[in-house]
C-alpha positions, 0 to 999 in steps of 0.5 A: 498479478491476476485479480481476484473478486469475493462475493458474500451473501448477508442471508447465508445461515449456515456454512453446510448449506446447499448453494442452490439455497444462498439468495445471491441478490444481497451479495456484492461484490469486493474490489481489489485495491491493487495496481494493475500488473501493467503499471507495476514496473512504472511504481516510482520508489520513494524515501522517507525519513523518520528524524525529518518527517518527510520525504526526502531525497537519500544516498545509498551507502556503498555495497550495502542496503542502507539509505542516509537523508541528504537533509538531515544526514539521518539513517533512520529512513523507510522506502516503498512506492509512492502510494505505499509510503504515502499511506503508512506515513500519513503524507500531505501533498508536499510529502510532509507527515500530517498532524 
């Protein structure tokens, strides 16, 4: 996974414009908010149940892709990494959707 930077310049009038023109000492610079590739493989995977509203532990139903809430025995469960469901779902640190 190989980073990548965009710089842009607020005076750029004109797309045509010659490069030698853009004033680049307006232009800044836009990280990039993705995990670095050697903590990729570490990114521990994460479950959330959409009955409970939280994140929970689950067991996986056999030859199939599918996930019940060991809680509540619901189905209706979403996974990803940590961050990702933890951003999407709004989580507070003990795992529970904000209000």
């Amino acid at each position: 996974m190989s980073e990548s930077n965009q710089f842009y310049a607020d005076n750029e009038k004109s797309a045509e414009g010659q490069e030698k023109d853009v004033d680049l000492s307006l232009a800044y610079e836009i990280k990039s908010k993705s995990t670095p590739e050697e903590e990729w493989e570490d990114q521990p995977i994460v479950y959330f149940c959409h009955d409970c509203g939280k994140r929970v532990a689950t067991k996986k139903e056999a030859n199939r892709i599918k996930f019940t809430c060991q809680e509540c025995g619901g189905g209706r469960i979403s996974f990803g990494t940590e961050r990702s469901v933890e951003g999407y779902f709004h989580l507070n640190e003990e795992g529970v959707r904000k209000k």
